[in-house]
N, C-alpha and C positions, 0 to 999 in steps of 0.2 A: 237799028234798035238803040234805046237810049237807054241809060241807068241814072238816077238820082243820088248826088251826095248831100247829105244833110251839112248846111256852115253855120252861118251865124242865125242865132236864135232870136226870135221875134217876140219870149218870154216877157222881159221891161216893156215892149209896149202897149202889147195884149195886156199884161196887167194893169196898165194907166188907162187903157180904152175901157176895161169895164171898173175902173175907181177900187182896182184890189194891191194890194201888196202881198210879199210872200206869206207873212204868218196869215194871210184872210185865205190865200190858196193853202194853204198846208192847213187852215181847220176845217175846208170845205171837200177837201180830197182826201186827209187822212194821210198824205205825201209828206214823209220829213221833211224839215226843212233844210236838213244836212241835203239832202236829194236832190230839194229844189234849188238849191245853190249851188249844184253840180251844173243843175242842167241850165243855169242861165250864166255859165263861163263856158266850159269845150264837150262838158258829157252829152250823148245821145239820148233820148227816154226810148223805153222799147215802144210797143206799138198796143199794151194795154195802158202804158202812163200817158202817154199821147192821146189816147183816147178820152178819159178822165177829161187830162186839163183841157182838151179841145171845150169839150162838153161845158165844165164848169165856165170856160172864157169865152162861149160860144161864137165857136171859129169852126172851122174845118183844121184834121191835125196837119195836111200840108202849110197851114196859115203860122205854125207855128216853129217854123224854119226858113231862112234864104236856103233857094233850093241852087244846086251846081249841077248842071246836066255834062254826063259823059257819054259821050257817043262812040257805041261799036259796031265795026263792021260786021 
C-alpha cells in the first residue's frame, strides 16, 4: 500500500499555463489572496480549495502538487 504526500506546488505554473495571476484566481474563486499565498509557499488546500482551483485552472487536483509517494508494508 502506498500513501501520498503533497511537496511542492505546481500553483506558478498552472497559473502561467492558463495567463492568470493570483488576484485573476482570487476573483474567480472568491479564495483570499492572503490563502492563495499560503498555498503557493509550504500550506496544503484541503480537498474543497483544491477542487475549485482545479476546476478554474482546468487540471485534475493531483496536477496541482509534486506528489512524494510513501510506501507501507
Amino acid at each position: 500500500m502506498s500513501n501520498y504526500k503533497a511537496k511542492k506546488t505546481n500553483l506558478k505554473a498552472l497559473l502561467s499555463k492558463n495567463s492568470m495571476n493570483l488576484q485573476g484566481l482570487e476573483n474567480s474563486t472568491h479564495i483570499p489572496l492572503e490563502q492563495l499565498n499560503g498555498y503557493m509557499s509550504k500550506k496544503v488546500m484541503n480537498l474543497s480549495t483544491a477542487m475549485t482551483i482545479s476546476k478554474e485552472l482546468n487540471c485534475k487536483i493531483e496536477d496541482l502538487y509534486e506528489w512524494e509517494i510513501e510506501k507501507k508494508a
